[in-house]
Residue, then its C-alpha position, 0 to 999 in steps of 0.5 A: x495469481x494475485x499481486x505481491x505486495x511490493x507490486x502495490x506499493x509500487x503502483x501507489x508510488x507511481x499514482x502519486x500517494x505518500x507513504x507513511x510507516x503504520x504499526x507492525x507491518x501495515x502501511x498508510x498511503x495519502x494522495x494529496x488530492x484524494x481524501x482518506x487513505x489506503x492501508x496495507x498490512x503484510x511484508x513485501x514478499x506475501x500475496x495481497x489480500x483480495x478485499 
């Protein structure tokens, strides 16, 4: 069963990533030490996309 979307934004919060709001309902994540960003689309209710 794959994990909710709030599971992932709670494991990215405990990994150390910043949340920045997006349009809609898509979400960016930084890390201060990586570079690039992690981007999630979907509400917190709905199933992770598997890519």
């Amino acid at each position: 069963m794959p994990k909710k979307i709030r599971e992932l934004k709670s494991l990215l919060l405990q990994a150390g990533f910043i949340y920045r709001s997006g349009k809609g309902s898509h979400t960016n994540w930084y890390h201060p030490l990586l570079s690039g960003r992690v981007t999630i689309s979907g509400k917190d209710g709905s199933d992770a996309k598997a890519y």
